[in-house]
N, C-alpha and C positions, 0 to 999 in steps of 0.2 A: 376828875371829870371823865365822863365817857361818851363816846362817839359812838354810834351804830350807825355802820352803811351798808345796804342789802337792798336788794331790788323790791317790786311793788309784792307785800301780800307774803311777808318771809317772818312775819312775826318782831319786826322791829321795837315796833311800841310796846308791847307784850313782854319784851328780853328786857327792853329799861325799864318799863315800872316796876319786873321783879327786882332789879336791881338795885331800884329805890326803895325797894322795901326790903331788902333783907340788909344793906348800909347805912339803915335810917337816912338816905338823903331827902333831897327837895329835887323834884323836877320844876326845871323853870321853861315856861313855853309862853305860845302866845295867848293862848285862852284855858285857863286853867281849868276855868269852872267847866269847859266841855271834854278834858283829859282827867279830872276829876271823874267824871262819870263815865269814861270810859276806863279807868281803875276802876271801879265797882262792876263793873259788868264783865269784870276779867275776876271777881271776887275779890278783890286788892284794897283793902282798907287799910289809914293810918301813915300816908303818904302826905307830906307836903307836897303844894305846887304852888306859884310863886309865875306873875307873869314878868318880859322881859324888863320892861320899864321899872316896875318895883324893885325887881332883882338890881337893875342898877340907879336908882336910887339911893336904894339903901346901900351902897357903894359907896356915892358919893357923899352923902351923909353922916356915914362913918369914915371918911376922908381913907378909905382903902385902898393903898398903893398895888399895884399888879406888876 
């Protein structure tokens, strides 16, 4: 998992979704569908995203110890 902390306007979101695209990950937030579209408009296709609740859902579903 990775963390970014940086003050307003530093390129934050921009540094994790390349991050999730060149690690095949999933970003999990709160509104995917509007960080989805904001990965395209940075050019950024082929990203998972995955909002908080499903993300842990599917946790506990899969009965995934932490």
């Amino acid at each position: 998992m990775y963390r970014i902390i940086d003050g307003r306007g530093t390129g934050k979101t921009s540094r994790l979704l390349l991050l999730a695209k060149e690690n095949n990950g999933m970003v999990v937030c709160a509104y995917p569908e509007r960080m989805k579209e904001k990965a395209h408009n940075y050019g950024l296709v082929g990203i998972d995203f995955i909002s908080y609740s499903d993300f842990i859902k599917g946790i506990v579903e899969n009965n995934v110890k932490m």
